[in-house]
N, C-alpha and C positions, 0 to 999 in steps of 0.2 A: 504232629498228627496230620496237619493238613497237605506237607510234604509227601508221607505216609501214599495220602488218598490220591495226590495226584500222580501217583507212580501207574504204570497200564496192570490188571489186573494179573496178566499173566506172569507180569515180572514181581510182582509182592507173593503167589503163592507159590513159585522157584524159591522167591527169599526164607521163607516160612519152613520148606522141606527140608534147605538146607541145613538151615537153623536147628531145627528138628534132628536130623539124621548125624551119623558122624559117618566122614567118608577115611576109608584106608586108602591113604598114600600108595602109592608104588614109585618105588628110585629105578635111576638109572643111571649109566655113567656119562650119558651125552648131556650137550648143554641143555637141550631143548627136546623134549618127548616125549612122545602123544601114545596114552594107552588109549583104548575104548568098550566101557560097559557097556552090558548091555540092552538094548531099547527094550521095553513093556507099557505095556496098558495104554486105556484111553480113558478119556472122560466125559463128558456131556458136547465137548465138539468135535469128537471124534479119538483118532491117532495122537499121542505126545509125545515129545523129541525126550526121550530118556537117555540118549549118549554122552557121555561124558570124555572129557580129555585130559590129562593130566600132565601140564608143563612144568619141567622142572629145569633150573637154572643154578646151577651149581656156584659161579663165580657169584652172584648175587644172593645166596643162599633163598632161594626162592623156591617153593613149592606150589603152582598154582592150579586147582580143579575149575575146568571150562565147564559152562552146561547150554548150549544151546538154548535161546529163546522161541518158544512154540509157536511166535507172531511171524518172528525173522531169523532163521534158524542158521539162517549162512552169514547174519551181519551183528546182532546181538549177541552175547553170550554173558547170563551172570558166573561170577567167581568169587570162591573162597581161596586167598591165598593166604599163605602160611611163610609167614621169616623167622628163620631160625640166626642166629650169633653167638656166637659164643668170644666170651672176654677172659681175658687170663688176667691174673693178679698177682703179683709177687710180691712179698714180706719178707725184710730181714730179722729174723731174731736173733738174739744173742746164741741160741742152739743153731740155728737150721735156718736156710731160704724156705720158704712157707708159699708153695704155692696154690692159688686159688683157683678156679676155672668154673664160670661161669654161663650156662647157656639160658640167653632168652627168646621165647617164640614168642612172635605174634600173629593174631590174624584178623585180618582184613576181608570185609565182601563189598562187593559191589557188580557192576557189569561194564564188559566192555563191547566198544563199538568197534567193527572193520568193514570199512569200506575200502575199495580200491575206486581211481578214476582212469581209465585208460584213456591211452592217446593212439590217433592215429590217423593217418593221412595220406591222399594220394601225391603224385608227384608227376605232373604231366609235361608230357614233351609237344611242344607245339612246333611245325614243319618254320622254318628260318624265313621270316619276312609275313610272315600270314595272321600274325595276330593280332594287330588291329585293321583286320579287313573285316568288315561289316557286313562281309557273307559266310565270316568262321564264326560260330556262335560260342568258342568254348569259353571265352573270357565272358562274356556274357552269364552263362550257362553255372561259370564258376561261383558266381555272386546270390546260389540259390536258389530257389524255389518260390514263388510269391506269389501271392492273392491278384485275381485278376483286376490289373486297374492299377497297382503299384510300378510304378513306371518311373523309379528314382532310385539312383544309387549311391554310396561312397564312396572315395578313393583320397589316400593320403601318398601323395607321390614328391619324389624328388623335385628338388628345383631345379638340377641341371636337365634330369628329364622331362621335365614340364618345358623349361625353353624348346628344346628337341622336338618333342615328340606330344607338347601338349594340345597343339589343336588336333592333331590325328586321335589323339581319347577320346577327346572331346565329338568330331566327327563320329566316331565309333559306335558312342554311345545313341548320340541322337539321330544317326540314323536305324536304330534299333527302339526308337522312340524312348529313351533313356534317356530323363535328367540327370546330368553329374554333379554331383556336388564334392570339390576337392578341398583339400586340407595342403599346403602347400609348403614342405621342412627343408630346409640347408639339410647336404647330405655327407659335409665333412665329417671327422673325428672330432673335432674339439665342438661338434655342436651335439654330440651324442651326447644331451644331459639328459637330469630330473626335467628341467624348463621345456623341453621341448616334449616330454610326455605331456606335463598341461597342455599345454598347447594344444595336442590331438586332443585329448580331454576333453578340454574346452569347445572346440567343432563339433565333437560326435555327440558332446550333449545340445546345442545351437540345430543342429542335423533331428536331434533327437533318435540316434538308431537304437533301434528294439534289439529286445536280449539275444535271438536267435539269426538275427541278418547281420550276415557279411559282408567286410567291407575290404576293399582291395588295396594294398600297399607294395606301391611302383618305386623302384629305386633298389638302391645299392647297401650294401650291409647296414650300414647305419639308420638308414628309413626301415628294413625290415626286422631293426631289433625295438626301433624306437615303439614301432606298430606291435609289433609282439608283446612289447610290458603295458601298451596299453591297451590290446584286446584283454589282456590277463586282469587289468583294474578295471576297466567300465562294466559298471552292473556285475560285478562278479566272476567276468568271462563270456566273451562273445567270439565268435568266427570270424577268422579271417584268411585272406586271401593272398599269398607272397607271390609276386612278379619282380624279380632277382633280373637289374638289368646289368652287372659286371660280372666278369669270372670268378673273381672271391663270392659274393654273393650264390653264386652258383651252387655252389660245390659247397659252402658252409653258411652263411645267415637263414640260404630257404631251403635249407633241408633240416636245420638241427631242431630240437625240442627247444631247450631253452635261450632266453633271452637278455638283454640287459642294456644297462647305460655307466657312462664314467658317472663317478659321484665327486667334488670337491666338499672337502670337511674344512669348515668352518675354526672348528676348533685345531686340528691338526696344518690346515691352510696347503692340503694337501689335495692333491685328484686322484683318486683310486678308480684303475682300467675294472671297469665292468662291474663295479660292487653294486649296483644294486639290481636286480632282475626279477624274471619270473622263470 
């Protein structure tokens, strides 16, 4: 009962019509197909999402009626689904094979949730030699939006680019009155582990970065997949920022969506390329 109570009102009297009502199926021959009734009435808050859907899944013997939730009507949806099976059974008698066939339905309610998350991102081209000059603002610029007085940033960058190129960041930043705080990873293959995700881990919680700041990761494929699986763990997912300094990296670590690291299994005493990601 007290399950019952804590369900949202509008989804216990969808459960209750249903319950009440019997709906006619309609088949079809595709796997997956959407009829739709049609919408009526209102009630004390106005207009109610009366449409309904009917999916039907043939190889899974599935019948299932969608109905819109009146709160969330493009993310909720309660359902009555219906499984049909049918069993066959064969007997030998001494006359005759005796065959049996039997069909059992069931049905199931409940609701379901659809959410999407899209992704998307730009991809900028900065002119050859001008990006850490302290009068181009887009690396800067890249890292955000922030409250005035917030004058401190991230960056988890290469070690071979940190020899190179780390006081010129470092410059970068502070003359743009930016404290850097770096995070500093070997940028081979065989350092592409789980270990060196903690590691970022471990800084950006020391940094302390908030859910919504960006944080910038310099370097070569291996720093930008490392940074990838771990914008994907801290807090759930935070932004970040790919500065792709090889040609592979170019063209594939900071453009793709997903990410990842070698994994060595203990048990198998093996290294698996890229098993584990985001």
């Amino acid at each position: 009962l007290e399950a019952w109570k804590s369900l949202p009102k509008d989804l216990r009297e969808s459960l209750v019509s249903m319950e009440r009502t019997s709906t006619t199926l309609k088949s079809s021959e595709s796997m997956a197909t959407f009829a739709t009734a049609s919408s009526t009435s209102d009630d004390d808050k106005g207009e109610s999402v009366d449409e309904t859907f009917v999916e039907e899944n043939q190889e899974a013997g599935t019948v299932t009626v969608l109905k819109p939730l009146e709160r969330a009507p493009k993310n909720v949806f309660t359902f009555d689904k219906t499984l049909t099976q049918e069993k066959m059974k064969v007997d030998k008698t001494p006359a005759a094979l005796v065959t049996t066939k039997t069909t059992v339905v069931t049905r199931t309610k409940g609701w379901r949730n659809v959410f999407s998350l899209p992704i998307s991102y730009d991809v900028n081209v900065i002119p050859h030699g001008t990006l850490l000059d302290p009068q181009n603002p887009q690396l800067l610029d890249s890292t955000g939006v922030h409250p005035e007085g917030y004058n401190r940033r991230f960056a988890v960058i290469d070690e071979a680019i940190q020899e190179l190129y780390g006081d010129k960041i470092l410059h970068y930043f502070q003359q743009n009155g930016i404290e850097l705080t770096t995070c500093i990873l070997a940028g081979g293959e065989p350092d592409k582990r789980p270990a060196a995700v903690d590691t970022l881990l471990d800084a950006m919680c020391a940094y302390k970065l908030r859910r919504r700041e960006p944080f910038l990761a310099i370097g070569g494929g291996v720093i930008l997949d490392i940074a990838g699986m771990g914008a994907c763990l801290y807090r759930r997912g935070v932004p970040f920022v790919r500065v792709p300094t090889t040609l592979l990296a170019i063209v594939d670590a900071s453009v793709g969506v997903k990410n990842g690291v070698d994994y060595c299994c203990d048990l198998t005493g093996e290294a698996y390329k890229n098993r584990v990601g985001s």
